[in-house]
Phi, psi and omega in degrees: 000128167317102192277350164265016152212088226215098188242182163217132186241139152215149186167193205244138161323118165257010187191145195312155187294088184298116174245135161249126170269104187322153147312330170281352194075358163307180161202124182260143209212112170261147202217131167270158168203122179269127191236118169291147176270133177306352164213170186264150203256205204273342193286329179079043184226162179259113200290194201229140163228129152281096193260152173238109178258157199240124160246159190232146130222138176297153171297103195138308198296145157317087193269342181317311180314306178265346182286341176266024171260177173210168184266141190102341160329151176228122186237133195263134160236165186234096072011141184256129195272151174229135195262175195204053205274148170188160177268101191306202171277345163263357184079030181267159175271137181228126199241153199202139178247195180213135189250101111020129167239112171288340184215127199219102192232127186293136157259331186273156180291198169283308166317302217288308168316298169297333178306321167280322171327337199075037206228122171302159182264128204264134192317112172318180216271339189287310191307320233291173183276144202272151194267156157313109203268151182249154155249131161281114169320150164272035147287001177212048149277104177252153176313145167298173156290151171296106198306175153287117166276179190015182169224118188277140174333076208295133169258124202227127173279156194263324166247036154305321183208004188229087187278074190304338164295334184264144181061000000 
């Protein structure tokens, strides 16, 4: 990625995804992203920017990465700026930029995603009915495993197959 055309936005989907479908079988996918500002303001709150960013697939390409997001998911996209000059109907030049998106990475767990989703959750291990427990002798009593920490972020570039360069 061009790092002198180069932004990152992150924060939760604020409005449903709008996909347009090309003539050709692309597909273009506008994204709102609500990004809180990094300072407070003289009210002692922090404002909200709405950004709207653009993905692309080509035709033929894997639309999944955007047909499943939803709002309020919270997602980081990384982009790249594009210009988006044209001339209205009176013939004034109307100058417009477009932020592309090259990288598209879920902040959210899975639980958690369904969970905005409205998708039950399957009944923890405590409700569930308790199984008969066996004993092991103690000679095949092993150290526990080690929990995992954090959990990192899945991250999917957008041009594995959605070439925001194309079309």
């Amino acid at each position: 990625m061009n790092t002198r055309n180069y932004s990152i936005y992150s924060g939760n989907i604020s409005k449903e995804v709008v996909k347009f479908e090309n003539k050709d079988g692309s597909s273009k996918y506008l994204i709102t992203v609500a990004c809180q500002d990094d300072y407070v303001g003289k009210d002692g709150k922090r404002g909200t920017q709405f950004i709207q960013v653009e993905g692309y697939c080509p035709a033929g390409a894997s639309t999944a990465k955007f047909d499943n997001l939803v709002v309020g998911e919270r997602i980081t996209v990384q982009c790249s700026t594009r210009n988006n000059n044209y001339t209205d109907k009176n013939g004034n030049p109307v100058y417009r930029y477009t932020f592309r998106i090259e990288t598209l990475t879920f902040e959210d767990s899975k639980s958690k995603k369904e969970a905005k989703a409205g998708i039950p959750t399957p009944p923890s291990s405590a409700s569930a009915p308790a199984e008969k427990e066996i004993e092991k002798p103690e000679a095949e009593i092993s150290e526990p495993a080690k929990p995992k920490r954090g959990r990192k972020a899945k991250q999917e570039s957008v041009l594995d197959e959605c070439n925001p360069y194309e079309g």
